[in-house]
C-alpha beads as a LAMMPS data file, in Angstrom:
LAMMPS data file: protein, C-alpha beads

123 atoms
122 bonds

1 atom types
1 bond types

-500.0 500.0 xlo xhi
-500.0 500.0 ylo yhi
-500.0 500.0 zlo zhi

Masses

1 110.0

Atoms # bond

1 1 1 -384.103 423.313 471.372
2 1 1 -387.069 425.527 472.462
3 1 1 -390.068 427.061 470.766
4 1 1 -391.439 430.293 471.864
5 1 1 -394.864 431.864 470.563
6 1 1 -395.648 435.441 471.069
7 1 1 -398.923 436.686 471.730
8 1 1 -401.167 439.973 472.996
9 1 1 -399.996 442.337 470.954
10 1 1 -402.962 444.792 469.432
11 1 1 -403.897 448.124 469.067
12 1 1 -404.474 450.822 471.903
13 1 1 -404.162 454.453 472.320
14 1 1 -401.085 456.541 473.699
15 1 1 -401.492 456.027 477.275
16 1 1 -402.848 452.284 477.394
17 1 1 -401.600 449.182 478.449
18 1 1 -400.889 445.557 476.777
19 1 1 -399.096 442.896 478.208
20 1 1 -397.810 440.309 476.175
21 1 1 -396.938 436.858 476.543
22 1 1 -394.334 434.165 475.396
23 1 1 -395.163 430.719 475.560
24 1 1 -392.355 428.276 475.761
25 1 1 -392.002 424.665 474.866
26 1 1 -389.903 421.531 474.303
27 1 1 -386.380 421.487 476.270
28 1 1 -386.622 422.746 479.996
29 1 1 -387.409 426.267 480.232
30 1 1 -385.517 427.193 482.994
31 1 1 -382.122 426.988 481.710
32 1 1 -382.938 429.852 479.084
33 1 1 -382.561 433.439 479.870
34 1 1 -384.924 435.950 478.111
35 1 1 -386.034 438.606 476.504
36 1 1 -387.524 440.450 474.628
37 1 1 -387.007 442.626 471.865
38 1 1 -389.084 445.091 469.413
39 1 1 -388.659 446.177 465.334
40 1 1 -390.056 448.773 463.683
41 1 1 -390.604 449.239 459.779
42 1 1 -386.920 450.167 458.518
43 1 1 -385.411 449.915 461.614
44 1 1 -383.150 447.478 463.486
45 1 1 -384.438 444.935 466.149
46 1 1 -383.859 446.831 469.370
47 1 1 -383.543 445.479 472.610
48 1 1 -386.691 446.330 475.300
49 1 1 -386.317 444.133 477.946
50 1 1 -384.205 440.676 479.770
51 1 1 -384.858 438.324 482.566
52 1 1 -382.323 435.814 484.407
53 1 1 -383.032 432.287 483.993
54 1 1 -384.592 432.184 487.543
55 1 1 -386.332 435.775 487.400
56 1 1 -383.815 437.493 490.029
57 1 1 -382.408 439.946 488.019
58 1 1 -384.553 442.302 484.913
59 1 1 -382.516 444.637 482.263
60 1 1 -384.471 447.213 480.413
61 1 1 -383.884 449.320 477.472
62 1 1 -383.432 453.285 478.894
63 1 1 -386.705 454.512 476.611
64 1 1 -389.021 451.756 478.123
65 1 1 -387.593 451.504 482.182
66 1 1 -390.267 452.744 484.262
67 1 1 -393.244 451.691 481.973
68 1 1 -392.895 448.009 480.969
69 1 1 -392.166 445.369 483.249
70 1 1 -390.901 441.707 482.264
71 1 1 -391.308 438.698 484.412
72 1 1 -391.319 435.002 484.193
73 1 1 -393.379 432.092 485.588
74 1 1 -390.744 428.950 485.038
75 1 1 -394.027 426.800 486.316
76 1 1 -395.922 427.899 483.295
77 1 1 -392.554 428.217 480.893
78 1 1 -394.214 431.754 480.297
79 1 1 -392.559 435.119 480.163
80 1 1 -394.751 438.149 479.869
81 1 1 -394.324 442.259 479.225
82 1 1 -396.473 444.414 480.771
83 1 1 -396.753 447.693 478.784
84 1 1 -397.949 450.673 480.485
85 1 1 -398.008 454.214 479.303
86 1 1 -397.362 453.109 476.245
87 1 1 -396.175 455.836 473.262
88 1 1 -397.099 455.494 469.555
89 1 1 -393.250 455.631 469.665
90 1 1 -393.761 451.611 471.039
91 1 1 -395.257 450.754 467.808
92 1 1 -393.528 447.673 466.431
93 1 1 -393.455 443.968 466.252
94 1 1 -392.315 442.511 469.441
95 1 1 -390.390 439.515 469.360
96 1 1 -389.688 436.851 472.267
97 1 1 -385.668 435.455 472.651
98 1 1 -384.398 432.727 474.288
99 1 1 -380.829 432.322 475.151
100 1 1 -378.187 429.911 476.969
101 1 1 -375.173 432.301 476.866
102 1 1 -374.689 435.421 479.275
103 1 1 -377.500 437.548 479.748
104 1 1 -377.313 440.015 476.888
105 1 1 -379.084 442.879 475.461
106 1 1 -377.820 442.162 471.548
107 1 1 -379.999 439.994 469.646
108 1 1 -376.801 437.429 468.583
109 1 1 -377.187 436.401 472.188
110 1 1 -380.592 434.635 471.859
111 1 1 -380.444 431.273 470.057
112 1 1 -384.536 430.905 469.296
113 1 1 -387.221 433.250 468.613
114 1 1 -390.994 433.621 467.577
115 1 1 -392.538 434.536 465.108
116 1 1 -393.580 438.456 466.389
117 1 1 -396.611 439.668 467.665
118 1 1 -397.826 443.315 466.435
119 1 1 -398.081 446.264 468.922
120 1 1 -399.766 449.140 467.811
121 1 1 -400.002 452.324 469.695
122 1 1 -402.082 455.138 467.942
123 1 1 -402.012 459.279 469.466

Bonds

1 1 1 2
2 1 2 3
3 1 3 4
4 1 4 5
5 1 5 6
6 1 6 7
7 1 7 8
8 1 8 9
9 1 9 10
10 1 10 11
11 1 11 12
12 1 12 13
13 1 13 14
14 1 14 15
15 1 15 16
16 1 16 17
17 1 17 18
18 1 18 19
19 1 19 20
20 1 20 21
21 1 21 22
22 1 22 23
23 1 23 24
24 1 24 25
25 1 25 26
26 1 26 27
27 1 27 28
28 1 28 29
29 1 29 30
30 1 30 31
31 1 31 32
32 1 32 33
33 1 33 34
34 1 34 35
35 1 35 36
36 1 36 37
37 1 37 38
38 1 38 39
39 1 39 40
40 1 40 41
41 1 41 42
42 1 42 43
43 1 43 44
44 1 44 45
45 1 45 46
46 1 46 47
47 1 47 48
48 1 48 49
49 1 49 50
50 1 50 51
51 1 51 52
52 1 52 53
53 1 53 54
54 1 54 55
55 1 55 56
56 1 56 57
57 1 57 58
58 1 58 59
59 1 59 60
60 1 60 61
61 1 61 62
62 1 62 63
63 1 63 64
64 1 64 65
65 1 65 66
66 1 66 67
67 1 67 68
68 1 68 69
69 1 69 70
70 1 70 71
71 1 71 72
72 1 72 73
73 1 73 74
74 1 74 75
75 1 75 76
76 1 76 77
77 1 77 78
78 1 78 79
79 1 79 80
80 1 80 81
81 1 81 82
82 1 82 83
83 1 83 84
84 1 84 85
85 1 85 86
86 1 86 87
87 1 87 88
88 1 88 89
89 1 89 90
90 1 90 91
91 1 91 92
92 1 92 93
93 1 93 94
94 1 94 95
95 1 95 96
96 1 96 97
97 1 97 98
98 1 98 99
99 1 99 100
100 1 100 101
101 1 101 102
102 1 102 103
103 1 103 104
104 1 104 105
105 1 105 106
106 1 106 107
107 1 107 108
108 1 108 109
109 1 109 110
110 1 110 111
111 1 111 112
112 1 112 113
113 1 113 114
114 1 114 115
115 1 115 116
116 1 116 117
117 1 117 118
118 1 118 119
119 1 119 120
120 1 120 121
121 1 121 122
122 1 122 123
């Protein structure tokens, strides 16, 4: 199995930028895909964002494409999400996903996860 730890998240104003990072460890990174996904209070987990296990091919959720960007470094079994423009809309815990099965944008596809890292984005 794998352990992933979010971290980055914070607080910054409508407009800003964060970019968070997911820290892998134990089996070998590369034969994960993943992603990463948001909740807000009361809501459901939502899918933002998905990489291929070797980085060659992103998905992104319609209401972030164009403003966050997710990439991997398989050297430093690190995925990261840049946030830019970000919305108070954004606000929510983000959580990192790892997965063996087809690329997928529902969280039953991801077999680990950490623990969330809190984005806040005040107007």
């Amino acid at each position: 199995q794998v352990q992933v730890v979010e971290s980055g998240g914070g607080l910054v104003q409508a407009g800003g930028s964060l970019r968070l990072s997911c820290a892998a460890s134990g089996r070998t990174f590369t034969i994960y895909h993943m992603a990463w996904f948001r909740q807000a209070p009361g809501k459901d987990r939502d899918f933002v964002a998905a990489i291929t296990r070797d980085g060659g091919r992103t998905y992104y959720a319609d209401s972030v494409k164009g403003r966050f960007t997710i990439s991997r470094d398989n050297a430093k079994n690190t995925v990261y999400l840049q946030m830019n423009s970000l919305k108070p809309e954004d606000t929510a815990v983000y959580y990192c996903a790892a997965g063996v099965s087809a690329l997928s944008d529902h969280p039953a596809g991801y077999d680990y996860w950490g623990q969330g890292t809190q984005v806040t984005v005040s107007s």
